[in-house]
N, C-alpha and C positions, 0 to 999 in steps of 0.2 A: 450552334455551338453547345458542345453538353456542359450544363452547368456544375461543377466541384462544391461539392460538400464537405462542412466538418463534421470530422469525424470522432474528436471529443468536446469533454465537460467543459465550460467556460469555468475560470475560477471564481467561484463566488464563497460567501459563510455558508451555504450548503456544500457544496462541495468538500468543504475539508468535515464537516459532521459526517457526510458519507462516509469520505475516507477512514475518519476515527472509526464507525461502525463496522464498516470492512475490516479493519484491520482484527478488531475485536474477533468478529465473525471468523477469518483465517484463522487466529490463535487457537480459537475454540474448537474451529471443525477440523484443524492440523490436530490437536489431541484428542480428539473422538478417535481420528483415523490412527494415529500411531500408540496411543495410550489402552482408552476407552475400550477399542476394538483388539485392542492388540497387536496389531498388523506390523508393529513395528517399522526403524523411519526409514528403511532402504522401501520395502513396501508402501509405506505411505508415502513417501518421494514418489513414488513408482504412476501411486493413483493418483495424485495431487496433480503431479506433472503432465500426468495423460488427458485429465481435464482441460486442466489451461491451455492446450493445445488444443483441444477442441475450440473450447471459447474464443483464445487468440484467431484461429483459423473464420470464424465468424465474425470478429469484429473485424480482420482485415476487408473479410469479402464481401461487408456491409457496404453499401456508397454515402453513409452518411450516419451521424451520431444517432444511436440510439440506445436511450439512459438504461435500460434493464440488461441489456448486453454490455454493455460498456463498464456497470459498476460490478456483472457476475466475470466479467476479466478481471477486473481488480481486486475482487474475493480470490480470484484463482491464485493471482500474484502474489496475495500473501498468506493462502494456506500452503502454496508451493515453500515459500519462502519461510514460513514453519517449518518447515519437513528440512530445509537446505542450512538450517543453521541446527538444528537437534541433530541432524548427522553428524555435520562437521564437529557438533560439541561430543555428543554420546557415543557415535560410533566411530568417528574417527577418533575421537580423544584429541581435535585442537586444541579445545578451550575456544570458550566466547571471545575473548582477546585476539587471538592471533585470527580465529573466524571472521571477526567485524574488523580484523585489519585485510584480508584479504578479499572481503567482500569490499570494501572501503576502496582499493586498486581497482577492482572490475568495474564497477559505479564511477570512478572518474575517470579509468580508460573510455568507457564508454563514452561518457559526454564530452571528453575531448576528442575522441572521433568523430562522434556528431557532429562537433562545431569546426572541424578541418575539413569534414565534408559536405557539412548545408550550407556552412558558414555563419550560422547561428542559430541557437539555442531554444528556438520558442516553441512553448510548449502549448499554446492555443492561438488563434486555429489549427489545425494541422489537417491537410486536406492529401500531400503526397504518403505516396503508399511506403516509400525508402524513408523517410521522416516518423514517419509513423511506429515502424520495426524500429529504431534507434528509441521512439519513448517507450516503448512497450520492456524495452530490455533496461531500459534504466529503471524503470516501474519496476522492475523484478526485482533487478539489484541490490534497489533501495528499500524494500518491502524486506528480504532477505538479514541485510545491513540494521535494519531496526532492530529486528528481533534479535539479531545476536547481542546489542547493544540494550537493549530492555532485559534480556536473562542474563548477561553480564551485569544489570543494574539488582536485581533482584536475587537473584543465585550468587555469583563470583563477591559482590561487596554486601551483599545482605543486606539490601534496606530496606524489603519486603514491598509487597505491592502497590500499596496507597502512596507510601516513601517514593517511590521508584517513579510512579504516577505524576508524583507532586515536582518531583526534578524536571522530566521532560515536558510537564506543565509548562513550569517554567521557563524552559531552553525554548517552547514555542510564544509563550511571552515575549520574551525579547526577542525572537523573531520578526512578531508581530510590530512591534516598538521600533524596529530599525527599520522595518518597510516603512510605515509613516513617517517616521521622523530623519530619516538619511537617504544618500540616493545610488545607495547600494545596491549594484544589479537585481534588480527582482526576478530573474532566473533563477538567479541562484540562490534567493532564497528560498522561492519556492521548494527546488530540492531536496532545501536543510530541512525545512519545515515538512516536506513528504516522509523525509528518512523518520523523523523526530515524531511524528503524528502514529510510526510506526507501533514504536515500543510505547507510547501512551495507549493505545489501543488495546496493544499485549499484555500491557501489564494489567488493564482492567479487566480482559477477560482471566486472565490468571487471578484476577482478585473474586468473580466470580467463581471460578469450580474448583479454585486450590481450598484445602481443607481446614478446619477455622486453626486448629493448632498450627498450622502457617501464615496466619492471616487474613488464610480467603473464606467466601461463604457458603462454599464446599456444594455448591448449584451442581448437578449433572454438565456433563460436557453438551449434550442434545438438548437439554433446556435451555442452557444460555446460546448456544447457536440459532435457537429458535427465537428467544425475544430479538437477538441480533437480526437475522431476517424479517420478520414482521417489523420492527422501527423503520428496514433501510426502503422494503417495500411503502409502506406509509410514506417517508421522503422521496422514495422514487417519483411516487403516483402524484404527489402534490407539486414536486417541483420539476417534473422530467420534460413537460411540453413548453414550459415558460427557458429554462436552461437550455433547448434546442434553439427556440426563436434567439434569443441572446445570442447565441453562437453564429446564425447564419446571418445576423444586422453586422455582429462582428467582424464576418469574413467579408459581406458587400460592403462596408465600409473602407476595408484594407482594400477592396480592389478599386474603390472610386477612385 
C-alpha cells in the first residue's frame, strides 16, 4: 500500500517567523518588480503570477513536504499578492477599502467551499491533492487581503510604518491570547492570524526601503529582499528536517 505524505508546514513558532519573513520578502520583491524595475503592476502581476504557477505546479506534484519548495510558494503567494492589491488600488483605482473588502469575499467564499466540500477546515496535515488546491487558494487570498489591509493601515489612515506594525502586532496578540485562553476554533484563527501576519510583514519591509522622510530606512528594495532571503534560508536549513518529522508522527498518529 503506497504510503501518503504531508504535504505541509506543521504549525509551530517557526512557522509563523517564516511566514512574517515571506511576507516581508513578497512586499519587497512585489516593489523591486513593479516599482524598483519599473515594470509596473499589470507587468508585475504578470511575472509574479507566472512564478507561483510554477512553484504551485511543483509543490502539487511533490509527494510529500518539502520545506525550501513549500516556503518559495508561499514567497510567491505573497509577492503575487503584492502585485493583486497595487492594481486593484493604483491601477484600477479601488482603493485599499473596497480591495480588502473584496478580497475579504473571495477568502471566505473559499473556505466555506472547502468546508461544504471536505467537510472541514484543516489545515495540517494535508495529504489529498483537492484539499491541498483549496489551502493554496486561501494562502493567496489571504496573503492578497493583508496587504491591502497593511496599505490601507499605512497609506489610507496614515499611521505610518512602525504604527501600522504595532496595530497588527497587536491584532496578533490577541490572537495569540484567545487560542490559549478560550476554545475558539483554532482554524479559524489560524486564518486571522495568517491574513494579520500579512500586513505586519508588509509593513516592515515598507519600513525597510520607504524613504526616512516617510518613516522608513530608505534600504534598496534588493537589499532588503536579500537579508529577507538569507534569514528565511538559515530557518529553513535549521528547522526544515525537524518540521517534516513533526508532520509525518503527525499524520501516523491521525491514522492509528
Amino acid at each position: 500500500m503506497k504510503t501518503a505524505f504531508n504535504k505541509v508546514a506543521t504549525i509551530t513558532l517557526w512557522f509563523w517567523v517564516l511566514k512574517i519573513l515571506a511576507t516581508t520578502l513578497g512586499e519587497t520583491s512585489g516593489d523591486l518588480l513593479a516599482i524598483t524595475l519599473n515594470l509596473g503592476y499589470i507587468a508585475g502581476l504578470a511575472i509574479a503570477s507566472s512564478v507561483l504557477a510554477v512553484l504551485l505546479a511543483a509543490q502539487l506534484a511533490s509527494s510529500r513536504f518539502r520545506p525550501a519548495l513549500y516556503w518559495a510558494a508561499i514567497v510567491g503567494t505573497t509577492t503575487a499578492g503584492t502585485e493583486v492589491s497595487d492594481l486593484m488600488d493604483r491601477t484600477l483605482h479601488l482603493g485599499y477599502l473596497l480591495g480588502a473588502a473584496i478580497l475579504a469575499t473571495c477568502l471566505l467564499s473559499t473556505l466555506g467551499i472547502w468546508r461544504l466540500v471536505e467537510g472541514e477546515l484543516r489545515v495540517s496535515p494535508i495529504v489529498a491533492r483537492r484539499r491541498e488546491l483549496f489551502y493554496w487558494t486561501a494562502i493567496l487570498f489571504s496573503n492578497s487581503l493583508g496587504t491591502a489591509f497593511g496599505d490601507f493601515l499605512s497609506d489610507s489612515l496614515g499611521l505610518g510604518y512602525i504604527s501600522g506594525a504595532a496595530l497588527t502586532a497587536a491584532i496578533i496578540g490577541v490572537v495569540v491570547a484567545l487560542h490559549y485562553t478560550t476554545r475558539i476554533n483554532g482554524v479559524a484563527l489560524f486564518w486571522v492570524a495568517f491574513v494579520f501576519t500579512r500586513p505586519f510583514g508588509a509593513t516592515f519591509g515598507d519600513f525597510l526601503t520607504k524613504p526616512t522622510a516617510s518613516g522608513g530606512l530608505h534600504f534598496s528594495t534588493l537589499t532588503a529582499s536579500a537579508v529577507a532571503v538569507m534569514l528565511m534560508v538559515i530557518i529553513i536549513a535549521a528547522t526544515g528536517r525537524g518540521d517534516a518529522r513533526r508532520a509525518q508522527r503527525h499524520l501516523r498518529a491521525r491514522s492509528s
